[in-house]
PASEBA-1860 file (N, C-alpha, C; in nm, 3 decimals):
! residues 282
1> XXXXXXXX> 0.085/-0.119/0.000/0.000/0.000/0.000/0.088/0.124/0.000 ~ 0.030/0.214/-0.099/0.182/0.315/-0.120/0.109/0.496/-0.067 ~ -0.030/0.465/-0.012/-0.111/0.559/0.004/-0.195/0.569/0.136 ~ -0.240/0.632/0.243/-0.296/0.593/0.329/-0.332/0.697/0.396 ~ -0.511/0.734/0.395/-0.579/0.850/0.384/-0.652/0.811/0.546 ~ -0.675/0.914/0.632/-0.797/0.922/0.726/-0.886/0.990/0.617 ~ -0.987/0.977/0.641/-1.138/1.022/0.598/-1.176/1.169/0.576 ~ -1.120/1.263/0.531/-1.139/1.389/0.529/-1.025/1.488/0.593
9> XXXXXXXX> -0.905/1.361/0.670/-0.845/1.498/0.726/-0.729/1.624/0.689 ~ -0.718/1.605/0.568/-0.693/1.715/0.476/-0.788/1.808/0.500 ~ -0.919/1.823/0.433/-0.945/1.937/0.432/-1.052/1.950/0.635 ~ -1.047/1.891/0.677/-1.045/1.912/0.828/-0.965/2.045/0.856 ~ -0.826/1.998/0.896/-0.672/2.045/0.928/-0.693/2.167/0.865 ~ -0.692/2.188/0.747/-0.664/2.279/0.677/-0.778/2.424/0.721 ~ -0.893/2.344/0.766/-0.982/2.427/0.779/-1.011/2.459/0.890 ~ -0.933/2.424/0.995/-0.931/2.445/1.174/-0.851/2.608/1.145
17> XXXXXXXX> -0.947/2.672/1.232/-0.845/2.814/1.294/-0.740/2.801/1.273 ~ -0.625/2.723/1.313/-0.456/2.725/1.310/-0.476/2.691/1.141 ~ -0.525/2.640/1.054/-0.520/2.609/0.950/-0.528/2.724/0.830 ~ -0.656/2.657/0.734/-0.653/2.755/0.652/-0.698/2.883/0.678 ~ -0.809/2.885/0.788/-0.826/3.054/0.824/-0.721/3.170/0.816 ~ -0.564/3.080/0.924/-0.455/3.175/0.843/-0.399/3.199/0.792 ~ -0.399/3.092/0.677/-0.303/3.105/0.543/-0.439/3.204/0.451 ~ -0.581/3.166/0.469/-0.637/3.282/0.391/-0.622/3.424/0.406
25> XXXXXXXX> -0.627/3.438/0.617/-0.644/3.572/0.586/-0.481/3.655/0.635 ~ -0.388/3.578/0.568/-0.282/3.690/0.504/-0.272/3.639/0.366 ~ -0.324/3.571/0.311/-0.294/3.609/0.158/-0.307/3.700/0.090 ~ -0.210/3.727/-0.032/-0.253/3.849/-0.116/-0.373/3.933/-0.169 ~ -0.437/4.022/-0.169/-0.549/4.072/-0.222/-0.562/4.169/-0.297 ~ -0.448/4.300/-0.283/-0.469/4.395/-0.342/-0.415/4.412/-0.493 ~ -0.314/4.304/-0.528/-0.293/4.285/-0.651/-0.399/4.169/-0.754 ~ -0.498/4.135/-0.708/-0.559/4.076/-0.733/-0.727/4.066/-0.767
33> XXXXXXXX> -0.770/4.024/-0.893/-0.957/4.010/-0.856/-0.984/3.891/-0.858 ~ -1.100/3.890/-0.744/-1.127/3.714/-0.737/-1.327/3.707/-0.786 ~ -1.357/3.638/-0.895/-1.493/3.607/-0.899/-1.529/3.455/-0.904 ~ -1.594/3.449/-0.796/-1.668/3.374/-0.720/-1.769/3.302/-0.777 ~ -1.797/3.156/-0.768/-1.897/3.093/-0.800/-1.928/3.093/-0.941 ~ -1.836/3.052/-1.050/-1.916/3.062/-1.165/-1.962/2.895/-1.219 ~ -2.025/2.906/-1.254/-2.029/2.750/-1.273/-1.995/2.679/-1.425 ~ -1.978/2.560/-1.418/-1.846/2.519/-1.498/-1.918/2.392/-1.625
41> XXXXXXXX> -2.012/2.382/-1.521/-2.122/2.241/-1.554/-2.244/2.243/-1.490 ~ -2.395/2.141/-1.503/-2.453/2.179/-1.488/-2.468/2.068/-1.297 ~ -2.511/2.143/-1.219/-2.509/2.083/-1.107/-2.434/2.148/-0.992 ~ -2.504/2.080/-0.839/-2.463/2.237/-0.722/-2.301/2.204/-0.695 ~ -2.235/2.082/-0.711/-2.091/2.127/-0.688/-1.922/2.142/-0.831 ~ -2.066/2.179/-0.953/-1.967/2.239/-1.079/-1.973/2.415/-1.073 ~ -1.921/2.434/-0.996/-1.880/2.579/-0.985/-1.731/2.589/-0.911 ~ -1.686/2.699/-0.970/-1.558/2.737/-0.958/-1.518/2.874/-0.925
49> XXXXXXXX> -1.399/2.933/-0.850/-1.373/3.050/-0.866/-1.267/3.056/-0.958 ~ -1.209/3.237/-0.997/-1.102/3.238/-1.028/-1.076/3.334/-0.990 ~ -0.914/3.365/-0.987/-0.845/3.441/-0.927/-0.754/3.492/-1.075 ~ -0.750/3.644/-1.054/-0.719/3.725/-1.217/-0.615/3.829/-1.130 ~ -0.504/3.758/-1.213/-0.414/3.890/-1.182/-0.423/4.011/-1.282 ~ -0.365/4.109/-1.252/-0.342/4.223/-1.295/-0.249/4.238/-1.455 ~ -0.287/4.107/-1.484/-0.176/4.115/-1.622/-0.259/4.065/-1.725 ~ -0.240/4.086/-1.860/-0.286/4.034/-1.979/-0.211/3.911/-2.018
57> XXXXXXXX> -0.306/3.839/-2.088/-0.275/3.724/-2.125/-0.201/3.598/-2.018 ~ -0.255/3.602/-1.935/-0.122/3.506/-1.850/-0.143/3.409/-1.877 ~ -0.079/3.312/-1.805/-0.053/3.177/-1.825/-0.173/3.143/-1.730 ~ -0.237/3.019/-1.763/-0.362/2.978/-1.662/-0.354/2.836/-1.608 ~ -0.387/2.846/-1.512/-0.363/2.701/-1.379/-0.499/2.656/-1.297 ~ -0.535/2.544/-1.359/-0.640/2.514/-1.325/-0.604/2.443/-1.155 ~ -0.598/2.472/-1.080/-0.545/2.397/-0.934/-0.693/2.330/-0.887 ~ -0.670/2.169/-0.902/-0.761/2.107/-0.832/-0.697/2.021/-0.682
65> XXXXXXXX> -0.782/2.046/-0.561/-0.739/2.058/-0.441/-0.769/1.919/-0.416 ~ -0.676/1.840/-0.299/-0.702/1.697/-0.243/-0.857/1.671/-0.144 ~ -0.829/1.584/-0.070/-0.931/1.575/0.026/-0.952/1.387/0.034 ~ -0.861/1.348/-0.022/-0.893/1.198/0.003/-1.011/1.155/-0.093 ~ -1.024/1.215/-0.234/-1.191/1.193/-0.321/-1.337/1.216/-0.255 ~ -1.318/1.223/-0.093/-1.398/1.203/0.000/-1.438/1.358/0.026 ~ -1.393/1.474/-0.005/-1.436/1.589/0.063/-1.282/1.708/0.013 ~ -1.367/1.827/0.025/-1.289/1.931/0.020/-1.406/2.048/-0.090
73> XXXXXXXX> -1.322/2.184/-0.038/-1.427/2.297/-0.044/-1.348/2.386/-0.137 ~ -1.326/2.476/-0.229/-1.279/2.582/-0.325/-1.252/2.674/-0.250 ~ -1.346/2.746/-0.142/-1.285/2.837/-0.059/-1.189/2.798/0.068 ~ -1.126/2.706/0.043/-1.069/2.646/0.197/-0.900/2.664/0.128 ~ -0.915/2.685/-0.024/-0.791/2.695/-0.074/-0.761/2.873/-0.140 ~ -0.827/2.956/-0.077/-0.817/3.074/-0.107/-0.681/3.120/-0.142 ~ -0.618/3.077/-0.005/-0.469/3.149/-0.013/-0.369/3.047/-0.148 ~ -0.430/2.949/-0.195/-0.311/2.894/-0.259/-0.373/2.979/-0.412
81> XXXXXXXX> -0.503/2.977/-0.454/-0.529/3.062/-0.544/-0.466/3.253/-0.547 ~ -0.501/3.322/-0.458/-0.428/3.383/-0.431/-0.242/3.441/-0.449 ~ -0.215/3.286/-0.400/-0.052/3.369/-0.415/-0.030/3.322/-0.561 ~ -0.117/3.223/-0.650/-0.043/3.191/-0.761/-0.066/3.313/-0.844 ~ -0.208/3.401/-0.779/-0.249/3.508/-0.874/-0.133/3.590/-0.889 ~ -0.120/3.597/-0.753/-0.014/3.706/-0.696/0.100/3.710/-0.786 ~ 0.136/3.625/-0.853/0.242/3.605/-0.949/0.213/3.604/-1.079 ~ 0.136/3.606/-1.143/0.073/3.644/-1.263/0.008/3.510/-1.347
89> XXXXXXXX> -0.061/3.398/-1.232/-0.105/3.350/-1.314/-0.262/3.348/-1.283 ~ -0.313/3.292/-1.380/-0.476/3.325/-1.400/-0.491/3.209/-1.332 ~ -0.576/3.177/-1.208/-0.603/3.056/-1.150/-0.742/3.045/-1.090 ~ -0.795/2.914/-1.191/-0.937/2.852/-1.116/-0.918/2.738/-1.082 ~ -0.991/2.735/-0.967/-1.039/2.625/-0.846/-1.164/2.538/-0.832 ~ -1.169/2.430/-0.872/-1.284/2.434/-0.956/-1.370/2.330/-0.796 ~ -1.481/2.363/-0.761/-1.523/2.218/-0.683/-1.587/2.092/-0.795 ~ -1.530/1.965/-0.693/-1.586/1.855/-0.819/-1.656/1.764/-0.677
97> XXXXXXXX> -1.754/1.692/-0.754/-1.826/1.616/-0.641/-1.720/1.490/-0.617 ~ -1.745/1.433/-0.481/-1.664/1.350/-0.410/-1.715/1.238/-0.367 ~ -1.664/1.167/-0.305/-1.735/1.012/-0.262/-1.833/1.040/-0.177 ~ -1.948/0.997/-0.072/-2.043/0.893/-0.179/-2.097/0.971/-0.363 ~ -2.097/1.081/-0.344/-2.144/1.152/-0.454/-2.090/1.099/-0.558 ~ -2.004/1.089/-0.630/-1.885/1.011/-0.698/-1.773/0.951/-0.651 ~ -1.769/0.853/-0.779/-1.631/0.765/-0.712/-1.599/0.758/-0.882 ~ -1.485/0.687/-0.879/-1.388/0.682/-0.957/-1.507/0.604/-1.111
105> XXXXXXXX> -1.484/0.673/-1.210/-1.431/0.827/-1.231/-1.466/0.958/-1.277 ~ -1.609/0.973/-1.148/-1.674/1.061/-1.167/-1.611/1.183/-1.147 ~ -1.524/1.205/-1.057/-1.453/1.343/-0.994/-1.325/1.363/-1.086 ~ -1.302/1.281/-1.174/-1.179/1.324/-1.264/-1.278/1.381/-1.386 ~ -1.381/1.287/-1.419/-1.487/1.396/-1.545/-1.492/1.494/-1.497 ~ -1.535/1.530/-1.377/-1.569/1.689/-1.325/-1.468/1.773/-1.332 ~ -1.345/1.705/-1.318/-1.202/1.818/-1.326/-1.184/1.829/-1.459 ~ -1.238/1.731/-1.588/-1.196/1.769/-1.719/-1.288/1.881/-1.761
113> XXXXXXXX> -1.427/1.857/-1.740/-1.557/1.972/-1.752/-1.459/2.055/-1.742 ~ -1.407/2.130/-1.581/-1.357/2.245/-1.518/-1.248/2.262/-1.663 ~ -1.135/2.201/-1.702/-1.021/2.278/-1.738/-1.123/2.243/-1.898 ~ -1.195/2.218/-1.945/-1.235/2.279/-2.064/-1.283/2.393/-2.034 ~ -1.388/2.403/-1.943/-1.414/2.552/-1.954/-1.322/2.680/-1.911 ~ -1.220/2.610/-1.846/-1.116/2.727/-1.827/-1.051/2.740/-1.975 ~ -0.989/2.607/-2.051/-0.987/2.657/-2.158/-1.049/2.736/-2.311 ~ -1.194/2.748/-2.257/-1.260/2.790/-2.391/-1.316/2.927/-2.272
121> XXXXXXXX> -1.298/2.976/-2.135/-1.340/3.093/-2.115/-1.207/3.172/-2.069 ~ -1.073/3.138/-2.073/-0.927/3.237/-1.997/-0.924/3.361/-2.092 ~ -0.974/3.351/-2.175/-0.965/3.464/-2.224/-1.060/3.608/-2.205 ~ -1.180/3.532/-2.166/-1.228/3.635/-2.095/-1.186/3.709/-1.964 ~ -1.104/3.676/-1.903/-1.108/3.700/-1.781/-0.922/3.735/-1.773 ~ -0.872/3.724/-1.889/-0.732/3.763/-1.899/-0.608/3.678/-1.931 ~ -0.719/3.544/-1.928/-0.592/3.443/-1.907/-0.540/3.410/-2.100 ~ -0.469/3.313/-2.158/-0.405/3.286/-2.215/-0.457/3.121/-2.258
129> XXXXXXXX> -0.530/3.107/-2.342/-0.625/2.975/-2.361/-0.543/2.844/-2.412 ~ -0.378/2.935/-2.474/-0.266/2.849/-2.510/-0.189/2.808/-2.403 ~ -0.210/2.852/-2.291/-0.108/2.763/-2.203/-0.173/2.808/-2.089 ~ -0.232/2.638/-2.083/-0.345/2.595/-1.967/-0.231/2.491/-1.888 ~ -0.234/2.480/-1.774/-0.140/2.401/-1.697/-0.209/2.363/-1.555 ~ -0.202/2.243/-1.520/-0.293/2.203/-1.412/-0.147/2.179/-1.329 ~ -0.227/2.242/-1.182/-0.142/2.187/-1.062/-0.239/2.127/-0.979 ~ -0.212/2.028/-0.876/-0.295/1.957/-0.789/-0.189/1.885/-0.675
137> XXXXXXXX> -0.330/1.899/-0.557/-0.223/1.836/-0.457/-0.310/1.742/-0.395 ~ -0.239/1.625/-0.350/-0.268/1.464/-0.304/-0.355/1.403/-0.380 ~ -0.499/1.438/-0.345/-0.597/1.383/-0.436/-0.573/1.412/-0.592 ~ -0.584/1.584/-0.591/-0.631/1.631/-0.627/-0.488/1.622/-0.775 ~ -0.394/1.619/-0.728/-0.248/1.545/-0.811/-0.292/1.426/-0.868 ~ -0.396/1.366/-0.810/-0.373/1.230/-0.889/-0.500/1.286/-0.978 ~ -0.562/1.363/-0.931/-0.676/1.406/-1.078/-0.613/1.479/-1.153 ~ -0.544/1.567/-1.121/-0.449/1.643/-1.231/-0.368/1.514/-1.330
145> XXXXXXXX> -0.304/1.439/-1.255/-0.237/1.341/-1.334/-0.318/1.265/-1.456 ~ -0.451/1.206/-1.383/-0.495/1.126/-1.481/-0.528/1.247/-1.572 ~ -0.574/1.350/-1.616/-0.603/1.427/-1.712/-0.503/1.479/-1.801 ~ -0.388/1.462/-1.757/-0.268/1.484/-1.827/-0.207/1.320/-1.910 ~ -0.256/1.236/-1.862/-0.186/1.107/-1.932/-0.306/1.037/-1.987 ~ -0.398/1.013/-1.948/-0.523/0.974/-1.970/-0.617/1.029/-2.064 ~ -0.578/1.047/-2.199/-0.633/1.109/-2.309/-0.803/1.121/-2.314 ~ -0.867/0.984/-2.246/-0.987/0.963/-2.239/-1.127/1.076/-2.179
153> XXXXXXXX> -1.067/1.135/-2.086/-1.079/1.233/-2.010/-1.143/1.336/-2.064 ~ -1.040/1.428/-2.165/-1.048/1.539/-2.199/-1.118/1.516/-2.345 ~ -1.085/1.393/-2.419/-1.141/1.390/-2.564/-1.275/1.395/-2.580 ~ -1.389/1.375/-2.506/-1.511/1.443/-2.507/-1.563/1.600/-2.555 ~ -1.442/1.657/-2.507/-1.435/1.820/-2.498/-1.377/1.877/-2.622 ~ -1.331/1.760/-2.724/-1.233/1.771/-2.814/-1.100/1.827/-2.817 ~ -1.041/1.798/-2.631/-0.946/1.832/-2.630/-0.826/1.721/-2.588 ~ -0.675/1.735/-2.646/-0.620/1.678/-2.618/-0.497/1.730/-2.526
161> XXXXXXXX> -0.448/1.611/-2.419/-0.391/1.646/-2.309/-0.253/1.724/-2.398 ~ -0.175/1.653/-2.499/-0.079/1.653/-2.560/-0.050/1.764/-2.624 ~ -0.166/1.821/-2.625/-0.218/1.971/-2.726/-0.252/2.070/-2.689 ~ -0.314/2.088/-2.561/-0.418/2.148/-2.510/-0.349/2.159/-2.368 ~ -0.283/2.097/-2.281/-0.217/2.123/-2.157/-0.081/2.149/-2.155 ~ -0.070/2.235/-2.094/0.117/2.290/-2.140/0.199/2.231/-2.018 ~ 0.159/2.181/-1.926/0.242/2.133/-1.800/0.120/2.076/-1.656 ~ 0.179/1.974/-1.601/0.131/1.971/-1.490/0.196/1.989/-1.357
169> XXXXXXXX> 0.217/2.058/-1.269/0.263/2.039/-1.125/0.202/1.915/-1.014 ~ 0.211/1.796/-0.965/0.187/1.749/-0.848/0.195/1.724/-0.727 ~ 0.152/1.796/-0.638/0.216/1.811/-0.507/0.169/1.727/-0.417 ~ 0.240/1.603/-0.414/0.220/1.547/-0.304/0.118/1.428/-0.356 ~ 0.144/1.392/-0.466/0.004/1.293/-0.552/0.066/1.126/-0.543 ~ -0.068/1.080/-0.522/-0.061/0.907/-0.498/-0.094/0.886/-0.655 ~ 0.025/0.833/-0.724/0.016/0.793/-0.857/0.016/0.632/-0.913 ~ 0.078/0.577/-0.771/0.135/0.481/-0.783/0.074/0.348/-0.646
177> XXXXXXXX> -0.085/0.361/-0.647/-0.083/0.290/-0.481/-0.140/0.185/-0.458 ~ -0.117/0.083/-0.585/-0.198/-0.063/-0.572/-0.054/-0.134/-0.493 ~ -0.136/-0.270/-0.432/-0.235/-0.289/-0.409/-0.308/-0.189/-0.329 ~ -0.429/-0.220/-0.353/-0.536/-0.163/-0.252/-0.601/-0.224/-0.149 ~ -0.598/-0.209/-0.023/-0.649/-0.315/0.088/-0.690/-0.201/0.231 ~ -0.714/-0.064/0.163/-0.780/0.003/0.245/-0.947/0.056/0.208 ~ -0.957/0.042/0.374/-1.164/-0.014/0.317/-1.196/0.135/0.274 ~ -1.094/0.248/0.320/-1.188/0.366/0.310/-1.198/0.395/0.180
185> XXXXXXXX> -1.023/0.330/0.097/-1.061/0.368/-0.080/-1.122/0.277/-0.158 ~ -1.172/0.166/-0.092/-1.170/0.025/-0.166/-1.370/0.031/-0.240 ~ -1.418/0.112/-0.186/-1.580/0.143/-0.255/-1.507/0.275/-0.351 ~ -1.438/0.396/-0.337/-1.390/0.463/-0.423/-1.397/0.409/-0.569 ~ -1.259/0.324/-0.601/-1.238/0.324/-0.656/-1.277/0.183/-0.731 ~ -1.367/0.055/-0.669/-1.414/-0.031/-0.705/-1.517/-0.005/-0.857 ~ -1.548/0.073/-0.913/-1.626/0.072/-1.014/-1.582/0.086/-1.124 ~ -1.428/0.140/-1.142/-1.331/0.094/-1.229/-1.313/-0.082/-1.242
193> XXXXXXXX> -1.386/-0.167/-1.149/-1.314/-0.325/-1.188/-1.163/-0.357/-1.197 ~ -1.108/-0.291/-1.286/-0.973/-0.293/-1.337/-0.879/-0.156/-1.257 ~ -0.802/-0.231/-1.152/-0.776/-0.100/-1.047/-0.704/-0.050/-1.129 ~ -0.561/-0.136/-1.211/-0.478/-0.041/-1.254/-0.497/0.097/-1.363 ~ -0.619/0.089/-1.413/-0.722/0.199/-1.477/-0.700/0.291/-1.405 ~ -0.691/0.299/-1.288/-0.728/0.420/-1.193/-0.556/0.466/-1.134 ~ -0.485/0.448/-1.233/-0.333/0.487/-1.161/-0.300/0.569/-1.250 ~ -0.258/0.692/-1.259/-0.200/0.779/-1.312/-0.059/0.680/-1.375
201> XXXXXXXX> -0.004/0.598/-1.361/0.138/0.570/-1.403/0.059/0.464/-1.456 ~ -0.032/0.381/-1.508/-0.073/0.322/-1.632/-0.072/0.351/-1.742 ~ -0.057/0.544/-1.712/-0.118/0.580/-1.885/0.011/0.688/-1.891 ~ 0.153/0.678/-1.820/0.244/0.710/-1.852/0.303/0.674/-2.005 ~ 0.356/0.828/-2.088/0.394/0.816/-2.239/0.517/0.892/-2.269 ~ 0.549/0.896/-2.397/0.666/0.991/-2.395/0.590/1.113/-2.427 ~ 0.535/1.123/-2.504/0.444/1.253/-2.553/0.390/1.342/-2.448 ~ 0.322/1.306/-2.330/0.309/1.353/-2.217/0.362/1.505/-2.207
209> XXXXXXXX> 0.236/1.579/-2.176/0.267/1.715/-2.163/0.393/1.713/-2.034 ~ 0.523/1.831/-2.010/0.586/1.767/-1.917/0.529/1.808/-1.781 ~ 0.584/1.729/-1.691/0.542/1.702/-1.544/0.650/1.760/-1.418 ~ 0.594/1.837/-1.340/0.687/1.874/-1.203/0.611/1.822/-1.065 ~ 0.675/1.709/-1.027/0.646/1.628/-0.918/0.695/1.624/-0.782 ~ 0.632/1.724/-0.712/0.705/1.788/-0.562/0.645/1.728/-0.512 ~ 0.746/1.693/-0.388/0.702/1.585/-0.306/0.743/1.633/-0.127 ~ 0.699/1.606/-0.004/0.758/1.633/0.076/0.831/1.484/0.124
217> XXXXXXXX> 0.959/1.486/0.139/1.070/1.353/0.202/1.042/1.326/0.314 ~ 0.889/1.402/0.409/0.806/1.328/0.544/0.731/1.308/0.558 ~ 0.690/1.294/0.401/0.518/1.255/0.364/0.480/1.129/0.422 ~ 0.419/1.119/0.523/0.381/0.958/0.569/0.269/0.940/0.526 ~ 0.142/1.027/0.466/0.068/0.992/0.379/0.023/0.961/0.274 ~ 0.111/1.019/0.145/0.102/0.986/0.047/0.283/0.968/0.048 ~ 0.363/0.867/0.027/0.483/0.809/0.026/0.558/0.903/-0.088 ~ 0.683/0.972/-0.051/0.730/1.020/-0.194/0.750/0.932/-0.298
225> XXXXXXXX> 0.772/0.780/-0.270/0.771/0.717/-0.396/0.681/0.672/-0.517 ~ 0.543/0.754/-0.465/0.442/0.774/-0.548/0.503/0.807/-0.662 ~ 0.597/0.983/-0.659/0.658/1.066/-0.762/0.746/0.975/-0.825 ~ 0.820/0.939/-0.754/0.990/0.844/-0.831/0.916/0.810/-0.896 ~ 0.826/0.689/-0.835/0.824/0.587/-0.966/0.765/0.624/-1.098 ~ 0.657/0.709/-1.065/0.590/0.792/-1.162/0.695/0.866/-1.266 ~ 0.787/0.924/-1.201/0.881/0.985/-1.281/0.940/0.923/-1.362 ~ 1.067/0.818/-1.279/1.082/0.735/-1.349/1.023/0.636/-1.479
233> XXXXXXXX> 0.929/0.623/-1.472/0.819/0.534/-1.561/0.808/0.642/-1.677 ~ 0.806/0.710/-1.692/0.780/0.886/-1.774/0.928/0.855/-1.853 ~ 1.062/0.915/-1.743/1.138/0.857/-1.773/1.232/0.759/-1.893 ~ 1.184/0.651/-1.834/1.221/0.532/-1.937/1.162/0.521/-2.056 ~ 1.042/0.591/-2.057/0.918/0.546/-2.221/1.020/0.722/-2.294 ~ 1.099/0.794/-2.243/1.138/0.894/-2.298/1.040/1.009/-2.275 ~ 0.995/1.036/-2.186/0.904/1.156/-2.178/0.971/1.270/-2.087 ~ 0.941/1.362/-2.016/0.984/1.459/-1.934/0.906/1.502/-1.788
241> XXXXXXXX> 0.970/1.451/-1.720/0.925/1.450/-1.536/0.999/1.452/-1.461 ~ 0.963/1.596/-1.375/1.108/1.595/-1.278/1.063/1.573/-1.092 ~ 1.145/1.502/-1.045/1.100/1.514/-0.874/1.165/1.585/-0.808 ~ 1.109/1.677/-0.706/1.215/1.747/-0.594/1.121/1.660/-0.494 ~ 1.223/1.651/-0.419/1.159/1.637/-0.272/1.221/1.718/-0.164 ~ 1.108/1.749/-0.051/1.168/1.869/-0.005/1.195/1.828/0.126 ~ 1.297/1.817/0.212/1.338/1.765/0.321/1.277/1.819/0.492 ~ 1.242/1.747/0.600/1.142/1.827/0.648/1.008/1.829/0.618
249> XXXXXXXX> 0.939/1.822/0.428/0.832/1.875/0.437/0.702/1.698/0.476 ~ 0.576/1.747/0.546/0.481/1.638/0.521/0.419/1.695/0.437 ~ 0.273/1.642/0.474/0.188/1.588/0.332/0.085/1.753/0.364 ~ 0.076/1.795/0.467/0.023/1.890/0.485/0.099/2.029/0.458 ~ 0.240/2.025/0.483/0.336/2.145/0.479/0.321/2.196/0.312 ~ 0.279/2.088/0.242/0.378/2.076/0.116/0.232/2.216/0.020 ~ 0.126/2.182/0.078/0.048/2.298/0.031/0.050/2.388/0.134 ~ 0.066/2.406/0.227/0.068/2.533/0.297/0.171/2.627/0.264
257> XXXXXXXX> 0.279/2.566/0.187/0.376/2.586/0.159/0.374/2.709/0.074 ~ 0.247/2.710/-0.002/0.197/2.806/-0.129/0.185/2.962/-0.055 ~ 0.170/2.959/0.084/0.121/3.074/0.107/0.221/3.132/0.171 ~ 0.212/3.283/0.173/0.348/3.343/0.256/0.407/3.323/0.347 ~ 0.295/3.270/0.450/0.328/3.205/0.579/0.417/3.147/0.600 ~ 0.400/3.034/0.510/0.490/2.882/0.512/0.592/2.860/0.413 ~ 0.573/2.984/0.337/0.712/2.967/0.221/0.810/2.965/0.278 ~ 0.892/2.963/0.404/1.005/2.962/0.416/1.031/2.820/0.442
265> XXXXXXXX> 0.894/2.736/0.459/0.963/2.575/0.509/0.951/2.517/0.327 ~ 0.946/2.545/0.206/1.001/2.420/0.127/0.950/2.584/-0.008 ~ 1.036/2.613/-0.141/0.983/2.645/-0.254/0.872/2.599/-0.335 ~ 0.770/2.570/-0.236/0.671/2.551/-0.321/0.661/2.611/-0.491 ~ 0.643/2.749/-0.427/0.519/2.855/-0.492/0.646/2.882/-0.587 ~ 0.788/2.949/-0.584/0.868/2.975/-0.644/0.844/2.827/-0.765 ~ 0.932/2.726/-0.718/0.923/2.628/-0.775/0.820/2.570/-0.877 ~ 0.706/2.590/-0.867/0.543/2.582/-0.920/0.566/2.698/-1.036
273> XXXXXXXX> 0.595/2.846/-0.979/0.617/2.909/-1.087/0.734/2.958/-1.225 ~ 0.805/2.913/-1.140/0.856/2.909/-1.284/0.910/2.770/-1.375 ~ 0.814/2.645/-1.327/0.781/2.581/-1.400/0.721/2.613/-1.516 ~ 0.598/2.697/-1.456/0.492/2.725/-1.573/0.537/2.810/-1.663 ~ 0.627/2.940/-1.601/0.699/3.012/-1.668/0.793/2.940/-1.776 ~ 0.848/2.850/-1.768/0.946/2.827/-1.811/0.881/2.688/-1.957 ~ 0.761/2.637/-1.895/0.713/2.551/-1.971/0.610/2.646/-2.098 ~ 0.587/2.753/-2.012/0.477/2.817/-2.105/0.551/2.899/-2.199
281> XX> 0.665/2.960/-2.196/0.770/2.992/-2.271/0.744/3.165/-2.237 ~ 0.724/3.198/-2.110/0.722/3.311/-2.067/0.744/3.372/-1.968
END
């Protein structure tokens, strides 16, 4: 078992007073506009915010947030939308329904819905419709992942990962976690039949938009060797995936990490950006 979730307590933690309350309320604001609630698809948890920096054309980052498939909220990640704005990229947060509501692979359709409509609306709102780039953390990494390798996903939308996504970031993502012999994921992801379907490193290619795979080296929840092997596997077929792991960091540091607060325990946010910078060719 290469993965091993309590029941919500990601976005719990995150959302206790010591948590996200204060990574939201010092995040950035005045360089920034944030509109609220737009919806993405039809139904009460396809709505999304976004966060618009002050620049034309930017680069756009669809950030879908963890929670164990089981739970998590769009506003509980304010501050990580926020500081990416803060840096000039266009970023929506999209909510996708979660277990019992969906299970595998209802909440990865809902994240493809989200980054089509970020890609056919960034331009309204400032962003740059040519270089769409998904970041995600734990869960929410392994939904970013499958939409980046998993062609199946996005081709509904008539879009392709290879074409259409300029980079992914994963922070902290279970890519790699059969067997499975935990009861809390074992109704999850049972409706796939075929578990290895449901692994981001099944549908590893060379073509593969490229990949930045941050990891914290005290992750006892999601194992950094999720990333290696993932990388590796990328790797060997000739594709492009890189791992940092950040020493010190867990599974919780590694997104708190995004906000001013906590930037001094690991380069998240630096690191994240000029990936995109550097992948988006700007």
């Amino acid at each position: 078992m290469r993965v091993r979730y309590v029941p919500a307590m990601l976005t719990l933690l995150l959302s206790a007073c010591s948590g996200a309350g204060i990574l939201n309320a010092v995040a950035p604001t005045g360089e920034i506009a944030i509109v609220r609630d737009v919806p993405y698809a039809a139904g009460e948890r396809h709505v999304l915010d976004i966060y618009r920096p002050r620049v034309a054309n930017a680069p756009v980052v669809v950030f879908v947030y963890g929670g164990g498939w089981r739970s998590g909220d769009k506003a509980t990640y304010r501050f990580a939308g926020a500081a990416l704005a803060a840096r000039g990229l266009l970023t929506v947060i999209p909510d996708y329904r979660t277990y019992p509501q969906a299970a595998f692979p209802g909440f990865v359709e809902d994240a493809a819905a989200a980054v089509a409509w970020a890609k056919a609306h960034a331009s309204e709102y400032g962003g740059d419709p040519g270089r769409v780039f998904l970041i995600g953390h734990s869960a929410g990494a392994h939904i970013a992942a499958m939409l980046t390798l998993d062609k199946a996903f996005l081709a509904p939308y008539g879009l392709d990962p290879d074409r259409d996504i300029a980079g992914m970031v994963g922070l902290a993502g279970p890519y790699d976690f059969l067997p499975l012999h935990d009861p809390d994921l074992e109704p999850i992801f049972a409706p796939a039949g075929d578990l290895t379907k449901t692994q981001p490193i099944t549908y590893a290619r060379a073509g593969a938009p490229p990949m930045l795979l941050l990891t914290g080296a005290g992750d006892t929840v999601v194992l950094p060797r999720n990333s290696q092997r993932l990388a590796e596997r990328i790797a060997a077929l000739g594709g492009r995936a890189e791992v940092r792991a950040y020493e010190g960091v867990g599974h919780m540091t590694i997104i708190g990490a995004l906000s001013r607060l906590l930037a001094w325990k690991a380069p998240v946010l630096d690191d994240s950006v000029a990936f995109v910078r550097a992948a988006g060719g700007s």
